[in-house]
RODO-2510 file (C-alpha; in nm, 4 decimals, decimal comma):
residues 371
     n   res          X          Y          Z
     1     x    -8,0796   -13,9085    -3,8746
     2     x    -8,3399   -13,6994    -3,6906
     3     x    -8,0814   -13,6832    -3,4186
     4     x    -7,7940   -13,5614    -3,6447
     5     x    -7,9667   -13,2752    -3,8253
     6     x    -8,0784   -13,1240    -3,4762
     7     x    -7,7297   -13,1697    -3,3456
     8     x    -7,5904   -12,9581    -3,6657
     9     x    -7,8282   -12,7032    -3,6195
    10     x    -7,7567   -12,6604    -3,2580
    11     x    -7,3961   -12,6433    -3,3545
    12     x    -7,4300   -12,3780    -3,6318
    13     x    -7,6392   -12,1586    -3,3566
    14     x    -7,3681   -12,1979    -3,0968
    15     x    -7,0596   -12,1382    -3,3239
    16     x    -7,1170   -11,7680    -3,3490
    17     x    -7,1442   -11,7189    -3,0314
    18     x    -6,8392   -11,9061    -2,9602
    19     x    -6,6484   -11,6272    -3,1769
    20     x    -6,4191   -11,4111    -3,0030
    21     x    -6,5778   -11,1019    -2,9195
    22     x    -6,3738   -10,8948    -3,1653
    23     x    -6,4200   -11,1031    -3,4245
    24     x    -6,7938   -11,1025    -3,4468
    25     x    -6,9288   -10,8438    -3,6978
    26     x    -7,0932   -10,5029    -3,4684
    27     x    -7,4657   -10,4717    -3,5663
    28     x    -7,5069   -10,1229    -3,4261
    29     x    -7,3026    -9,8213    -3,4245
    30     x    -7,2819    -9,5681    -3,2054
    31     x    -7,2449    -9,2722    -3,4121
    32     x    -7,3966    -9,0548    -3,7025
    33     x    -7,2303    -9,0404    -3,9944
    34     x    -7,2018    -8,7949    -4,2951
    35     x    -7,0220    -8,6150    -4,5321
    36     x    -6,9894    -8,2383    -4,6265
    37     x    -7,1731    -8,1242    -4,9729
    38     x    -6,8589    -8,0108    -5,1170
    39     x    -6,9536    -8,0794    -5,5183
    40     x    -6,7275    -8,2743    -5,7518
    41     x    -6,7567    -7,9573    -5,9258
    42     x    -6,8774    -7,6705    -5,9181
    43     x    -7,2064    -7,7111    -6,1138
    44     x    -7,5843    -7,7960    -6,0194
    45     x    -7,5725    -8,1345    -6,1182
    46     x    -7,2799    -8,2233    -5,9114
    47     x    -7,4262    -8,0425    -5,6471
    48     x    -7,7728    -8,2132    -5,6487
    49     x    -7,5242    -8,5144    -5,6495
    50     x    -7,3709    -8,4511    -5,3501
    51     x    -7,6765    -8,3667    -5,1540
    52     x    -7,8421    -8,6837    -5,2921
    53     x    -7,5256    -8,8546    -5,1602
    54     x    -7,6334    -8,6794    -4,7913
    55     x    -8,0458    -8,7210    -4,8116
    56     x    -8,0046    -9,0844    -4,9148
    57     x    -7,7069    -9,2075    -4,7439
    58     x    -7,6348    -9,0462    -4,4367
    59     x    -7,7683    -8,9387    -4,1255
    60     x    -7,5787    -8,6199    -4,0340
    61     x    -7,4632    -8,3530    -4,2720
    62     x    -7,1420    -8,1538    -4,1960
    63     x    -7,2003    -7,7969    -4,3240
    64     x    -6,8194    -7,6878    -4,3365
    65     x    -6,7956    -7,2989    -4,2893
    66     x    -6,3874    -7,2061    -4,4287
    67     x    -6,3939    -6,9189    -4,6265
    68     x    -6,3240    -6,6556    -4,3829
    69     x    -6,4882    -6,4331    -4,1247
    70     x    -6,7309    -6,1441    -4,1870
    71     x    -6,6005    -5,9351    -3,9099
    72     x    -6,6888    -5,6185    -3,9572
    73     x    -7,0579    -5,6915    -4,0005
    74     x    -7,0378    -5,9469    -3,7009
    75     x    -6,8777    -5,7474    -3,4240
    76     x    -7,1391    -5,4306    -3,5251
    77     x    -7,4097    -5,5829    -3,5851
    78     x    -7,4420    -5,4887    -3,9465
    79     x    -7,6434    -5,7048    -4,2346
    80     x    -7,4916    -5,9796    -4,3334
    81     x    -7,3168    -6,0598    -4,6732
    82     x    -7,5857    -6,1442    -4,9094
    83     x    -7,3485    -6,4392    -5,0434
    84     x    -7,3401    -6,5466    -4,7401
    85     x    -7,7380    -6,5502    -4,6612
    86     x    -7,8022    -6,6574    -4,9914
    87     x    -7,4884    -6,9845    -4,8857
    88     x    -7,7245    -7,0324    -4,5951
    89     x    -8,0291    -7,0876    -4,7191
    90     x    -7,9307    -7,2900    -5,0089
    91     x    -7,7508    -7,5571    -4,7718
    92     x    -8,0864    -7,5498    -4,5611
    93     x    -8,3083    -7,6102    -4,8549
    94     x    -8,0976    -7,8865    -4,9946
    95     x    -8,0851    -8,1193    -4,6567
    96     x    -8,4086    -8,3510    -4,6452
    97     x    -8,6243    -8,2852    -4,3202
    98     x    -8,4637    -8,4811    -4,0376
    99     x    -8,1387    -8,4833    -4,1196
   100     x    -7,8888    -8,3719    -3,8094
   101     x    -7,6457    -8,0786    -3,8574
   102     x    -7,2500    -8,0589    -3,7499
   103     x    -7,1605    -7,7189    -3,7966
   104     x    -6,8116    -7,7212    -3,8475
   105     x    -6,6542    -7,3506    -3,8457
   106     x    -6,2580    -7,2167    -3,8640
   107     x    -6,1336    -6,9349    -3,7259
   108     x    -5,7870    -6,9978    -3,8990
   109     x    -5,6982    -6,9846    -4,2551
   110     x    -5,5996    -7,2376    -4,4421
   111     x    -5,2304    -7,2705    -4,3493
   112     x    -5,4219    -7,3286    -4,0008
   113     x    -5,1247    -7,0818    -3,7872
   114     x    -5,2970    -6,7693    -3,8970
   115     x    -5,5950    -6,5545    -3,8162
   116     x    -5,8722    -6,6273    -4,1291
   117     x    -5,8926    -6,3633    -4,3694
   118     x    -6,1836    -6,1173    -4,4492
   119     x    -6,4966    -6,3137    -4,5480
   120     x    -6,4665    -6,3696    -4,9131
   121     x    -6,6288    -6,1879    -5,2232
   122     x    -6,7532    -5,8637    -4,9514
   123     x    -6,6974    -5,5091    -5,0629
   124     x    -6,4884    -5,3617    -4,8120
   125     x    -6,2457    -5,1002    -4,8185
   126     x    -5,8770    -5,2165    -4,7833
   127     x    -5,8039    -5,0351    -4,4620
   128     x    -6,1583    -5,2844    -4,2918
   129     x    -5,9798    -5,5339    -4,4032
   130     x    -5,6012    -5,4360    -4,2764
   131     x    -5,7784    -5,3377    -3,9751
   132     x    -5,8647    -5,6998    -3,9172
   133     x    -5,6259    -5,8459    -3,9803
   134     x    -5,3622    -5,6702    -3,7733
   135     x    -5,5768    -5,7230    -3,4393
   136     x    -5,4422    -5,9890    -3,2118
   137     x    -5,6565    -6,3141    -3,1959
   138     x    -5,7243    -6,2398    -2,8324
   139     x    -5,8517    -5,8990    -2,9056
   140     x    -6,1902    -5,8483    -2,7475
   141     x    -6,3461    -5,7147    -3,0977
   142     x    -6,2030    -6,0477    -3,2874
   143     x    -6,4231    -6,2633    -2,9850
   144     x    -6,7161    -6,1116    -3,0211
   145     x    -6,7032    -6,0906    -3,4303
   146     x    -6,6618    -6,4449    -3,4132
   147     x    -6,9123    -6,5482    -3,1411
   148     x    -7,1638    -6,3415    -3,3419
   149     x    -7,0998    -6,5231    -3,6723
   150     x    -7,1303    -6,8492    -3,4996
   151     x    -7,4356    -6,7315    -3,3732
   152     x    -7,5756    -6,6750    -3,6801
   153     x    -7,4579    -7,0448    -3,8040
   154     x    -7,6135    -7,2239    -3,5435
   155     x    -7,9608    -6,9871    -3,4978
   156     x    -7,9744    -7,0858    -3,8728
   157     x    -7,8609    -7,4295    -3,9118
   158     x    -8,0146    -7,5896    -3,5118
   159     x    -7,6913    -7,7927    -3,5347
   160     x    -7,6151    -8,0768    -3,2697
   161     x    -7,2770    -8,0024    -3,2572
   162     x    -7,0532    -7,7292    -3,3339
   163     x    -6,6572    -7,7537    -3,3832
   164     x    -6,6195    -7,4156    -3,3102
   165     x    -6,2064    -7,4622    -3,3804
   166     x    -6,1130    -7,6821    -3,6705
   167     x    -5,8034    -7,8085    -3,6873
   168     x    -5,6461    -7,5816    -3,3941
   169     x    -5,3111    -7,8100    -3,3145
   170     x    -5,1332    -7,7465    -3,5811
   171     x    -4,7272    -7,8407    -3,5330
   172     x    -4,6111    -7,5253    -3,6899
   173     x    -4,7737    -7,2953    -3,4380
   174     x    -4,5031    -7,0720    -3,3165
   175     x    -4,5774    -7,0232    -2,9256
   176     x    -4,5907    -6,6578    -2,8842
   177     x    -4,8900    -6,7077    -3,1669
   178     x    -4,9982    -7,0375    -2,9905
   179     x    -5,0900    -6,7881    -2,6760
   180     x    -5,3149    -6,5607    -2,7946
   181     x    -5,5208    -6,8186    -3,0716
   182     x    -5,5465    -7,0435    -2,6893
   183     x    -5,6840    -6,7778    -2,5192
   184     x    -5,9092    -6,6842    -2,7912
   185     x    -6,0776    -7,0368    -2,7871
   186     x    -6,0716    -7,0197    -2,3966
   187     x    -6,2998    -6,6452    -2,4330
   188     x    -6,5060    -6,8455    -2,7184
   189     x    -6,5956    -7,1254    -2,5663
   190     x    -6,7120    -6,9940    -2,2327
   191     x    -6,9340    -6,7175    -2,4404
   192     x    -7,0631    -7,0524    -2,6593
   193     x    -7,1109    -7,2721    -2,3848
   194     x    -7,2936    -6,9763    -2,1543
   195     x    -7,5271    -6,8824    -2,4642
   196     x    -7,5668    -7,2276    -2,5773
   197     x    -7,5700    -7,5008    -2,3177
   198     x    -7,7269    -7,8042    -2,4529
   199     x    -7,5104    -7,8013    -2,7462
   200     x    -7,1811    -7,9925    -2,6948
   201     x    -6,9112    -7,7723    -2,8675
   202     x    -6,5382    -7,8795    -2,9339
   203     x    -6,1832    -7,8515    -3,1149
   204     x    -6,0980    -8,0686    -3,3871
   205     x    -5,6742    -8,1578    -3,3790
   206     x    -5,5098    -8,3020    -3,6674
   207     x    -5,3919    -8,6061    -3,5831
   208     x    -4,9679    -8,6688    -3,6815
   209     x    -4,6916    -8,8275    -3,5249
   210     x    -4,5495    -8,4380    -3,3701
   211     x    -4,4325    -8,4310    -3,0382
   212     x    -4,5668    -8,0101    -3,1244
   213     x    -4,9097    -8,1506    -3,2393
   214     x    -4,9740    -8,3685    -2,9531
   215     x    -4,8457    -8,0851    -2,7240
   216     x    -5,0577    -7,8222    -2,8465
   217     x    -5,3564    -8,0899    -2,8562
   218     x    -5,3289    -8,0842    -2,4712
   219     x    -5,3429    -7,7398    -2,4282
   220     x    -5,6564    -7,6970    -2,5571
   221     x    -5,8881    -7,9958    -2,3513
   222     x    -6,0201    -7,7449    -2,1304
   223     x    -6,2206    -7,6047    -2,4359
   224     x    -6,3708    -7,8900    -2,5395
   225     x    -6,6513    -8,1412    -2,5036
   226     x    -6,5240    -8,3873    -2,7255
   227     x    -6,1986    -8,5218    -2,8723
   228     x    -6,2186    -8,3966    -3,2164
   229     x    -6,0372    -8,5580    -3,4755
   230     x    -5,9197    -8,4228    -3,8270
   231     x    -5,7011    -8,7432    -4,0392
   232     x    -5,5835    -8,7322    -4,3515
   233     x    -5,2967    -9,0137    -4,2651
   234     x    -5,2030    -9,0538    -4,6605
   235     x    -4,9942    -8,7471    -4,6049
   236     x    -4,7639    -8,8206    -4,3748
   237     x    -4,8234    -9,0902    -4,1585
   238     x    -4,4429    -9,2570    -4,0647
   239     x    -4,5266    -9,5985    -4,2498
   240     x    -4,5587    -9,4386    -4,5701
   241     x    -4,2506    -9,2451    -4,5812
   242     x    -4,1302    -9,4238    -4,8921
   243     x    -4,4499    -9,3955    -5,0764
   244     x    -4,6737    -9,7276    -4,9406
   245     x    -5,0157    -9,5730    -4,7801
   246     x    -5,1429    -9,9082    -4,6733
   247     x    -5,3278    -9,8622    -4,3249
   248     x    -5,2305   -10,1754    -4,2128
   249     x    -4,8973   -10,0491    -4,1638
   250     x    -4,9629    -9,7924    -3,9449
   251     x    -4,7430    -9,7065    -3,6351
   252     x    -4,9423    -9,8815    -3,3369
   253     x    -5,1529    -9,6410    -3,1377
   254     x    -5,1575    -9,4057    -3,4312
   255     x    -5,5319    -9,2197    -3,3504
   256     x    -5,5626    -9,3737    -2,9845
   257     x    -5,2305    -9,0917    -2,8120
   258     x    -5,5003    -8,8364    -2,9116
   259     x    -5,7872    -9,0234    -2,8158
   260     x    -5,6207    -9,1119    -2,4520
   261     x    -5,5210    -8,7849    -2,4047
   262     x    -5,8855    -8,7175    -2,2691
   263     x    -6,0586    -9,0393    -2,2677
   264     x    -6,3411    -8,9350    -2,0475
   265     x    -6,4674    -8,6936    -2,3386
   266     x    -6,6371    -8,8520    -2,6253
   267     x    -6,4976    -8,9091    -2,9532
   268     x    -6,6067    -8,7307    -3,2589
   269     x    -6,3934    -8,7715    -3,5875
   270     x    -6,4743    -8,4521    -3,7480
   271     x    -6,3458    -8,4955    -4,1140
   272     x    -6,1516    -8,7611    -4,2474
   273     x    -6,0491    -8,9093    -4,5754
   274     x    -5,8093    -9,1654    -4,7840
   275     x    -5,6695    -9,1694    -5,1279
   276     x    -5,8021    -9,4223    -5,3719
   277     x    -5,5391    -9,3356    -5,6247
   278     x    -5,2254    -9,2493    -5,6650
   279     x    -5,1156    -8,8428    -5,4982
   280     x    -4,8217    -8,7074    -5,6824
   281     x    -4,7878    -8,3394    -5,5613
   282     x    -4,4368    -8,2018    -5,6214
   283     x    -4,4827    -7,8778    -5,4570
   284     x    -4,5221    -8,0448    -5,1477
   285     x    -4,2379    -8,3328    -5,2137
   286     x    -4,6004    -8,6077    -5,2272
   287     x    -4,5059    -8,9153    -5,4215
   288     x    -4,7777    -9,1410    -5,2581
   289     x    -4,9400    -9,4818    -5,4315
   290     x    -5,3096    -9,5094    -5,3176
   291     x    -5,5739    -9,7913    -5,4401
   292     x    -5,9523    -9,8496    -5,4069
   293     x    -5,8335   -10,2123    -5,1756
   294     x    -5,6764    -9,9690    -4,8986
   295     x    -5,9112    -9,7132    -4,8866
   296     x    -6,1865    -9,9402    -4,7952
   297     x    -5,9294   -10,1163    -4,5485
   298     x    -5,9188    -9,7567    -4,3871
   299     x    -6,2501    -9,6658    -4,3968
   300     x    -6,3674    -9,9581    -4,2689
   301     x    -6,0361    -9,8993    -3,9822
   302     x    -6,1653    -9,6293    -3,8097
   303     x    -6,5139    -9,7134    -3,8752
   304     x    -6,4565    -9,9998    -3,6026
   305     x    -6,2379    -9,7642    -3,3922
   306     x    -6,5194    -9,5198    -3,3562
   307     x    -6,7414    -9,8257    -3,2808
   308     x    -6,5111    -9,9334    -3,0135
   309     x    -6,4749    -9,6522    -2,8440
   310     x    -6,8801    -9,5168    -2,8836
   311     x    -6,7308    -9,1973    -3,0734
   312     x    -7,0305    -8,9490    -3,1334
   313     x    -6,9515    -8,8482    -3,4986
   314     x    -6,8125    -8,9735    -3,8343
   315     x    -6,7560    -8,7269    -4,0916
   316     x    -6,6122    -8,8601    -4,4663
   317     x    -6,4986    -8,5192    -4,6304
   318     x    -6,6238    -8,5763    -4,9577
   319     x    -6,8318    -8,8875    -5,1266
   320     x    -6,7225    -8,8020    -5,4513
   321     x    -6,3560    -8,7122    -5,6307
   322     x    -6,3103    -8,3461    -5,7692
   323     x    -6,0633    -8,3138    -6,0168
   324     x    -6,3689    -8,1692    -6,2246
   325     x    -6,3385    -7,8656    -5,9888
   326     x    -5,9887    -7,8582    -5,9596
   327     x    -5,9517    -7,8471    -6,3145
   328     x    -6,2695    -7,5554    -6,3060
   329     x    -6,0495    -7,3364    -6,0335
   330     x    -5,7172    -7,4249    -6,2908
   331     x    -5,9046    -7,2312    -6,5342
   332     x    -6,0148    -6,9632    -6,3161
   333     x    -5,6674    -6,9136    -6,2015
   334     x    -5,8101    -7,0019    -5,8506
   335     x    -5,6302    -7,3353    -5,8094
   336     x    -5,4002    -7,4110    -5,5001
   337     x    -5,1557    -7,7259    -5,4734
   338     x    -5,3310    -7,7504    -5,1711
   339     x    -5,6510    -7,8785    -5,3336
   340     x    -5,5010    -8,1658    -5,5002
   341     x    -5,4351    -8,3238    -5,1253
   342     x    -5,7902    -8,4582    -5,1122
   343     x    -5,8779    -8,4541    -5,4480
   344     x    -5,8865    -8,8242    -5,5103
   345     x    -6,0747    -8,9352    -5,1652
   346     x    -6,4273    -9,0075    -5,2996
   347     x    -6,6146    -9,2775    -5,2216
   348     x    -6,7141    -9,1916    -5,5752
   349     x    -6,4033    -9,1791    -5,8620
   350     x    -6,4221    -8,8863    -6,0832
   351     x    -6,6495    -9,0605    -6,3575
   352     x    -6,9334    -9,1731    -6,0514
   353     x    -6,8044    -9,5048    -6,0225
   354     x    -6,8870    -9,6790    -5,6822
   355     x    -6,5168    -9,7606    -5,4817
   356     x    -6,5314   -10,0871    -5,2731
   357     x    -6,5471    -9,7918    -4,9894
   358     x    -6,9189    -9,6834    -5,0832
   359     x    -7,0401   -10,0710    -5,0518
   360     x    -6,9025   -10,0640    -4,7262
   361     x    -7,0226    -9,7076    -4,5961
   362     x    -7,3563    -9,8376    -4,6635
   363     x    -7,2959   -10,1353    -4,4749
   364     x    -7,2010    -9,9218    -4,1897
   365     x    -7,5103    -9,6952    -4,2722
   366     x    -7,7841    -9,9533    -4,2915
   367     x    -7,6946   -10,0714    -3,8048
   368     x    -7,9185    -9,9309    -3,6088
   369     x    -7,7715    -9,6254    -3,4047
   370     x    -7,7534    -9,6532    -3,0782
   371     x    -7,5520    -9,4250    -2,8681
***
């Protein structure tokens, strides 16, 4: 009997290890991960929530800077908009002490083929603005605005990394406008990399099926450190063209063309997100079914992908649905279809309840880091 109880126990210390390699659960991870403190809404409590999300359950906050660019007080030196101070010192107060930074900044606006606007909610006379706004992305005055605003970001914030370009890929560029945004991340980055040169700095691209997307992706690798990634799949990934978001149905090799197209540089998935319900936008011709079950299956997707391939990053947009904000900008008159893409994305639904997504991002979480 003896005999047959140490044979079983030698048998269930050797089966694991007998497992195929992929399918043995990864104990470590290779990357930080975090989320942005973008509130459920826009109140103090949800606030405090989302910063409690960040002190307790992550090890890298993304502070998210794309609301435009104060250029006139950035290219002469002026003082700063006091919104803006007053944005920066409330992020820094909120983080807990030993928390990493991402500083993730645009120099596009929203529709991500155009120069940003004006930093918002700064008195300035029409004609600063229209000034602005007519100068060519290359111009020498646009640069050094924005290489002085970044400046500011990262003297304030000690970041570890900066994506200095979000979302810069985008399939609708038109390529006499592609040009001059190209060679205004070239003049960045060399000014970035020469001022700052232990901090890696890189360009996130959106990640879609494009032959333009991918194109304009590999323009850009010579102004980058990493392969930045920005995936919202839900919207328009080729497997869920009739409405079906599963991730298991995705078109083979769906992040790994962007990730091959430098894979010496490391990996770093910038912002990313999934629907746990359904996203019905008809402005935008969305009719897409989303559940809590796929989700998870996607978190926990690229998750393992980053594992794989030792990515450096893993930012989750938002812990928390919003359709408390989005119904506060509806009565502002603020609200954009555009906000509804990612309202529903929380690892958090609307009323705080846990998704099967948040067990499993503090699975993830709770391995040891190790680059």
């Amino acid at each position: 009997m003896n005999r047959f109880i140490h044979t079983c126990i030698f048998l269930l210390i050797l089966l694991p290890a007998c497992k195929k390699s992929g399918d043995l659960v990864p104990q470590t991870r290779s990357f930080y991960m975090g989320t942005t403190p973008w509130p459920a809404d826009f109140t103090a409590g949800e606030l405090d929530s989302a910063y409690k999300f960040i002190n307790e359950h992550c090890d890298i906050v993304s502070q998210h800077f794309d609301d435009g660019i104060p250029y006139e007080e950035a290219f002469y030196n002026r003082p700063w908009p006091a919104n803006l101070l007053q944005d920066i010192q409330t992020r820094k107060t909120r983080v807990a002490a030993g928390k990493k930074t991402f500083l993730s900044v645009s120099a596009l606006a929203l529709t991500r083929v155009n120069k940003a606007e004006y930093y918002q909610n700064v008195p300035v006379t029409d004609s600063i603005r229209n000034y602005w706004r007519q100068q060519p992305f290359d111009n020498s005055k646009v640069v050094t605005a924005y290489i002085n605003y970044i400046s500011l970001l990262i003297d304030q914030f000690q970041p570890l990394y900066v994506n200095y370009g979000v979302e810069s890929n985008s399939a609708l560029w038109n390529a006499a406008q592609f040009l001059p945004y190209k060679n205004f991340l070239a003049q960045v980055y060399t000014q970035l990399k020469a001022k700052y040169p232990s901090i890696p700095f890189f360009i996130s691209f959106m990640v879609d099926e494009t032959a333009e997307g991918f194109n304009n992706a590999g323009q850009l690798l010579a102004y980058t450190d990493f392969t930045g990634l920005s995936a919202y799949p839900y919207t328009h990934v080729s497997s869920s063209a009739n409405g079906n978001t599963d991730p298991k149905l995705f078109p083979a090799g769906f992040f790994e063309r962007f990730i091959n197209l430098a894979p010496a540089k490391p990996l770093a998935f910038a912002e990313t997100g999934y629907i746990a319900e359904d996203l019905v936008i008809p402005a935008y011709s969305l009719n897409k079914q989303g559940n809590a079950t796929w989700q998870k299956e996607y978190l926990e997707m690229v998750l393992k992908l980053c594992n794989d391939k030792k990515a450096k990053l893993f930012i989750w947009f938002c812990h928390k649905d919003y359709d408390a904000g989005n119904n506060t900008l509806r009565s502002l008159g603020l609200y954009q279809d555009l906000f509804g893409l990612w309202e529903d994305t929380g690892l958090k639904d609307e009323n705080g309840r846990e998704r099967p997504a948040y067990a499993s991002w503090l699975q993830w979480m709770a391995k040891n880091r190790v680059p």
